[in-house]
C-alpha positions as CSV (number, residue, x, y, z in Angstrom):
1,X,39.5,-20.2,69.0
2,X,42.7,-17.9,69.0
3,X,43.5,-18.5,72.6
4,X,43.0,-22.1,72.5
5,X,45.4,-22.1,69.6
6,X,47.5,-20.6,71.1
7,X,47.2,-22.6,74.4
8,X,50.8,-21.0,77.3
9,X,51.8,-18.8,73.9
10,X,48.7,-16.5,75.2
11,X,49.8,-16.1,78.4
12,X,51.7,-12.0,78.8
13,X,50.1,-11.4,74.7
14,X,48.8,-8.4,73.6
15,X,45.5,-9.5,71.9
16,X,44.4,-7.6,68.9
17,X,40.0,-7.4,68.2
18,X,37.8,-5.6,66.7
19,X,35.0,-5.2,69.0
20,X,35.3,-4.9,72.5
21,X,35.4,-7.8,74.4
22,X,32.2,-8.9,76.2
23,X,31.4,-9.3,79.5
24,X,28.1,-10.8,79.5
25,X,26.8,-14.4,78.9
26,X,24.6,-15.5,75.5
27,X,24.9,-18.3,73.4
28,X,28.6,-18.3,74.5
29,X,30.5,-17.5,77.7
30,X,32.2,-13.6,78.0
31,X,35.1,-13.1,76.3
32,X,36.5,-11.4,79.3
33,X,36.6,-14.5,81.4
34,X,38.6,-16.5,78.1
35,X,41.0,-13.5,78.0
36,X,41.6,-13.5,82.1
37,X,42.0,-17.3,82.3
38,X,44.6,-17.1,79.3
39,X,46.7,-14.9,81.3
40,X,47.0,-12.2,78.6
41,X,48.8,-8.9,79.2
42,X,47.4,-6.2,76.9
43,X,44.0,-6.2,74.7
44,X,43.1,-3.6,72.0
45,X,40.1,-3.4,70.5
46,X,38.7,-1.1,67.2
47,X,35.4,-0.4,68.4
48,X,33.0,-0.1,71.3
49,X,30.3,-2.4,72.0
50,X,27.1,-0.1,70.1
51,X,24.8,-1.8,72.7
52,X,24.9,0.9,75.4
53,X,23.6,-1.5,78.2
54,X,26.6,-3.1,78.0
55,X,29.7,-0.6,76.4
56,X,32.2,-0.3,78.3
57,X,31.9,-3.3,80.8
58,X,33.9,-5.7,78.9
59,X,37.0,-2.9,79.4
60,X,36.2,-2.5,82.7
61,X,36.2,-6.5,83.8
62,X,39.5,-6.8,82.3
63,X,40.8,-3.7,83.8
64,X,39.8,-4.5,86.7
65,X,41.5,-7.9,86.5
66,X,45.0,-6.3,85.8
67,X,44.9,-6.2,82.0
68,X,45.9,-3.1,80.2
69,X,43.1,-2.1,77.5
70,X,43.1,0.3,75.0
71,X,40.9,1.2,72.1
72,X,42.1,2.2,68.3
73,X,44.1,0.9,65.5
74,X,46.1,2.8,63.2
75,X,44.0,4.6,60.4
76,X,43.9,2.0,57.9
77,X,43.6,-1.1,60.1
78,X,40.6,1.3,61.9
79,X,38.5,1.2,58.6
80,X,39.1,-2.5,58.2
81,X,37.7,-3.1,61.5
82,X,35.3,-0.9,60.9
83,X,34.0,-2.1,57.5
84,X,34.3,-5.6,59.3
85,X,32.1,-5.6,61.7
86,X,29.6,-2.7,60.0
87,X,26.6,-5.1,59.5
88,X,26.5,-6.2,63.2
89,X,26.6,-2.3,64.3
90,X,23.7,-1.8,62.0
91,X,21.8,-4.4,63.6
92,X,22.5,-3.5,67.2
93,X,22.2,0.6,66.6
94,X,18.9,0.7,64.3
95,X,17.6,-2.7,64.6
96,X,17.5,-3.7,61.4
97,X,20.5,-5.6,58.6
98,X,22.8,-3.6,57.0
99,X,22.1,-3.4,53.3
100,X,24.7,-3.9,50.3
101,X,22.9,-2.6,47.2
102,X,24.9,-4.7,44.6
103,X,24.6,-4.4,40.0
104,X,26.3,-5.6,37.5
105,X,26.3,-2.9,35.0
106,X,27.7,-1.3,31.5
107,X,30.1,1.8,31.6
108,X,27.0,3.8,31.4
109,X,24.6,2.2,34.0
110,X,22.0,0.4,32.7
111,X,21.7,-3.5,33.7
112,X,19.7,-4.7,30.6
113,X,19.5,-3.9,27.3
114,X,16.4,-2.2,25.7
115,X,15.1,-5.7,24.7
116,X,15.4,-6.6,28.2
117,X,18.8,-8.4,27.8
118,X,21.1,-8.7,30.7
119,X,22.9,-11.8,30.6
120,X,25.8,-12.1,30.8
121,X,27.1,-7.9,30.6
122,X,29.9,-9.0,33.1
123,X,32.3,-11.4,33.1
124,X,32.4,-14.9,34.8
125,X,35.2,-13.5,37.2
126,X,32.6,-10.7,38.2
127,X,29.9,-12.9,38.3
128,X,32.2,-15.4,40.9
129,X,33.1,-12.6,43.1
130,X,29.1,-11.7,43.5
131,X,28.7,-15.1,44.8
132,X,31.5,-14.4,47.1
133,X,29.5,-11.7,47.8
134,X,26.2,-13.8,48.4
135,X,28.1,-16.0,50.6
136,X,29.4,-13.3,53.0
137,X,25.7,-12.2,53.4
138,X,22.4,-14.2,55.3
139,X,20.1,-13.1,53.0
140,X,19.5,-12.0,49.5
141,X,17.0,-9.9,48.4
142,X,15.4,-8.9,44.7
143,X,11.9,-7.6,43.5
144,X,9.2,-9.7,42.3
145,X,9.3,-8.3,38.8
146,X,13.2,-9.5,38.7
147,X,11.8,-13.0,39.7
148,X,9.4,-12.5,37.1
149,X,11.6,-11.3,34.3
150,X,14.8,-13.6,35.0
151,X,13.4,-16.6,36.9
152,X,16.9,-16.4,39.5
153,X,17.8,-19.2,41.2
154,X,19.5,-16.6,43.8
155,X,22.5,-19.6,45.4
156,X,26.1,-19.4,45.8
157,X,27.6,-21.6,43.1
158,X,31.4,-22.0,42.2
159,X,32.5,-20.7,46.0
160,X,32.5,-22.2,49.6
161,X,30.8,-21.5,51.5
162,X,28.8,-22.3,55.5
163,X,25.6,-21.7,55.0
164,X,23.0,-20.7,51.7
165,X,21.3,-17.2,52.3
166,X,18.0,-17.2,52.9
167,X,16.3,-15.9,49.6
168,X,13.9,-12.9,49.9
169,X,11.8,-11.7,47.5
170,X,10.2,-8.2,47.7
171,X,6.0,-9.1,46.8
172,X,3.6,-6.4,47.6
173,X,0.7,-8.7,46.4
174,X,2.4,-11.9,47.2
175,X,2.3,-12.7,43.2
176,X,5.0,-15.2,42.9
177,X,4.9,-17.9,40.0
178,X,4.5,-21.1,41.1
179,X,7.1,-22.5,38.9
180,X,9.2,-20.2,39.4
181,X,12.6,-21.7,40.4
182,X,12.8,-20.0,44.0
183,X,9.3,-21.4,44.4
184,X,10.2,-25.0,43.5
185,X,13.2,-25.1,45.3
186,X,11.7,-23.1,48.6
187,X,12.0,-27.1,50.8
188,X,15.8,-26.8,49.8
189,X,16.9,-23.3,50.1
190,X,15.0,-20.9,52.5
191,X,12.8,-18.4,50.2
192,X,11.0,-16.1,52.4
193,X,8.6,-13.5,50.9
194,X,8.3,-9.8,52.2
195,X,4.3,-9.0,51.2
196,X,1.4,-5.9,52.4
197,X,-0.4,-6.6,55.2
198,X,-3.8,-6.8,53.6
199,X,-2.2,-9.0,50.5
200,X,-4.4,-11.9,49.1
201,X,-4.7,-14.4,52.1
202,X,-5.0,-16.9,49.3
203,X,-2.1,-16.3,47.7
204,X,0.1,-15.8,51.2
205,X,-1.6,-19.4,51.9
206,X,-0.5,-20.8,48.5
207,X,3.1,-19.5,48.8
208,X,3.3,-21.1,52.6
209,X,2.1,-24.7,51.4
210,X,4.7,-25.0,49.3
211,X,7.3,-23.8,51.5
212,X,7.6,-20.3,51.0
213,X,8.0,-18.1,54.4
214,X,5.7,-15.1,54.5
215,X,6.2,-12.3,55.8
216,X,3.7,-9.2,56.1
217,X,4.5,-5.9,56.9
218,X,2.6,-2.5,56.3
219,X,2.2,-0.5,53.0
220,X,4.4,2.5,52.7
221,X,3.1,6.1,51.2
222,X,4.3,5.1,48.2
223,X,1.7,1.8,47.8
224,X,4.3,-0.6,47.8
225,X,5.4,-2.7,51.5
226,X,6.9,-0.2,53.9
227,X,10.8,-1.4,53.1
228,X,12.6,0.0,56.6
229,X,9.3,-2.2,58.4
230,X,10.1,-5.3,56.0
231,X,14.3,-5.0,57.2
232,X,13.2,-4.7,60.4
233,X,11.0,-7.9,60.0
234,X,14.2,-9.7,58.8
235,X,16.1,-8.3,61.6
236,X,13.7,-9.4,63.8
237,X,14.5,-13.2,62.1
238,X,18.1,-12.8,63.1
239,X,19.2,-11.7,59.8
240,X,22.1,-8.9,60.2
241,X,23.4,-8.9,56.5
242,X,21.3,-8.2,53.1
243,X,22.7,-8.4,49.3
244,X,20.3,-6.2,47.1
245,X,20.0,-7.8,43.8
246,X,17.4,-5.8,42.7
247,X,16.3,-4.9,40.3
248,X,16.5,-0.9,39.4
249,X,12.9,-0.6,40.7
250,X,14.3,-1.9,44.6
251,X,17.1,-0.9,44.4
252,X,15.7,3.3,43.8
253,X,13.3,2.8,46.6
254,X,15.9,1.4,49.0
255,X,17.7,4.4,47.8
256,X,15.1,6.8,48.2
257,X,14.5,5.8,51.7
258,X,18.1,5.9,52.8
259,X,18.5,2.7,53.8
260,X,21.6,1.4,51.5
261,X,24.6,1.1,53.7
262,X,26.6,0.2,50.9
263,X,27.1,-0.3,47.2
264,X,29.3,-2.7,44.9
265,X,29.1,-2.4,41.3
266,X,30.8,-4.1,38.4
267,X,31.6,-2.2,35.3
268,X,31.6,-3.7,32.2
269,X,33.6,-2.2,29.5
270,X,30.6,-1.5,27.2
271,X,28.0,1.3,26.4
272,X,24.4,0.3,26.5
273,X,23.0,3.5,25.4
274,X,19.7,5.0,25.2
275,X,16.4,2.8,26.5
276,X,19.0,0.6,28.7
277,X,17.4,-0.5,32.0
278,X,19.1,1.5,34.7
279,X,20.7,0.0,37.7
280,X,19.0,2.4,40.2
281,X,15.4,3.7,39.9
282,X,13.0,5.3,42.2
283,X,12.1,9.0,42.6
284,X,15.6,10.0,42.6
285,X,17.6,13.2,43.9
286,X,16.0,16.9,42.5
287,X,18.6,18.6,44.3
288,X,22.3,17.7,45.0
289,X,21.3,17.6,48.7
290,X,19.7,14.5,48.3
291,X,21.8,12.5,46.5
292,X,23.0,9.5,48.7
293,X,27.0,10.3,49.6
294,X,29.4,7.7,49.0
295,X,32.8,7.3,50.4
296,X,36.2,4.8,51.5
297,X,36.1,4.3,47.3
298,X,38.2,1.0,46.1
299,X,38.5,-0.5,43.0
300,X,39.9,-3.3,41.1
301,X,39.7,-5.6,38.2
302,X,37.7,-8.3,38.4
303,X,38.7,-10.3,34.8
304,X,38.4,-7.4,32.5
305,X,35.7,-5.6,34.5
306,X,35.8,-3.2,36.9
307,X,34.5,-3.8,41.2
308,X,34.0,-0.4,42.6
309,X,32.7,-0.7,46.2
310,X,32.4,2.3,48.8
311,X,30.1,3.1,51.9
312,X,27.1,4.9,52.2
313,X,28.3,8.1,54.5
């Protein structure tokens, strides 16, 4: 779309991407052959292409066609490319989405009070940036006991957006109400379910009549669905970004198994205190060793909360 913007103005450029052009046909025609027909002079790109049957042959076509290529931005235009295009580097390298744990929180981490109280702790400027964040993702994922306990209707509201996620709900036992409002709404918005192998063929059944994808995948060790085989499973439905709305039960195991990419919290300025529902559950770290590292930190104020994001090293 740049180069046919651009239309003569291409011709002796220096183009600017973040992957490396490519030189093969798929739903689209190479890139090469767009950037050779528009006569430009120079490309740079951030990053390689991760699939190694084809890195490096995009830079060689247009080498070979007289274009000068080189690879690397500056430092901080590097992690913005990076950051960019991380969930499609996920997909290609480990074949599964890359996963942004997401909560909405108090100063002190919990996501509910005692009583079970959680809305609203953040404010409705936090609360439109995490549609934002929905909207950027294809799916979003939450446990069945957060369906169970706040009946979420899991859409992007208040933002634009292309296309709604597809809704997934983590189900070892494929126990989903059948009032619940991602069930009655499942014709409208895509609501898939990620369920055991050996769950109730009944209830899988029940789920798929009224419009509800299933999807089956082994236990793990710990009893519940194997969580690295139900990502591949979405992977394997074309989905390449994931928003985990939790709750803290998910969003522990998914920690626990290493397979958080990265994390966005909003802070609320309040202190829940003791018996608060924590934001991230699980097993957790005994040692330091384990804990899950987190780095390229930002924050900024959302209306008077805090948005701290930063990526899983």
């Amino acid at each position: 779309m740049a180069l046919r913007d651009a239309g003569e103005r291409a011709r002796g450029a220096t183009v600017f991407v973040t992957l490396e052009p490519c030189n093969h046909h798929g739903r689209t025609a190479p890139c090469t052959d767009a950037l050779i027909r528009a006569g430009v002079a120079r490309v740079v790109f951030a990053v390689a292409d991760p699939n190694p049957h084809v890195r490096g042959h995009g830079r060689d076509a247009l080498r070979a066609a007289g274009v000068v290529v080189e690879q690397g931005f500056d430092p901080q235009a590097q992690r913005a490319a990076e950051h960019g295009i991380a969930p499609w580097m996920r997909f290609i390298t480990l074949g599964r989405p890359h996963l942004t744990l997401k909560a909405a929180m108090s100063l002190d981490g919990s996501i509910a009070t005692r009583g079970g109280e959680s809305r609203w702790i953040t404010s409705p400027e936090a609360r439109r940036d995490g549609h934002l964040l929905r909207a950027a993702c294809d799916a979003v994922l939450v446990g069945s006991e957060t369906v169970r306990i706040d009946d979420p209707l899991l859409t992007v509201r208040d933002v634009a957006y292309e296309r709604a996620p597809v809704r997934v709900v983590v189900s070892r036992d494929a126990r989903l109400a059948v009032d619940a409002k991602l069930v009655t709404t499942a014709r409208e918005v895509p609501t898939w379910v990620l369920c055991a192998s050996d769950a109730d063929e009944g209830r899988r059944a029940a789920l798929g009549a009224v419009g509800v994808r299933v999807l089956a995948v082994p236990r793990g060790d710990d009893g519940g669905i194997d969580l690295a085989a139900g990502l591949r499973a979405l992977a394997a439905e074309g989905i390449v970004s994931v928003l985990c709305e939790g709750g803290g039960t998910l969003h522990g195991r998914l920690r626990d198994a290493g397979l958080v990419d990265r994390v966005v919290c909003y802070l609320a300025p309040m202190l829940i205190g003791a018996g608060g529902l924590r934001a991230i559950g699980g097993v957790g770290a005994e040692r330091l060793a384990d804990v899950t590292p987190l780095g390229d930190w930002s924050v900024r104020a959302v209306g008077p909360d805090l948005r701290v994001e930063a990526e899983v090293r």
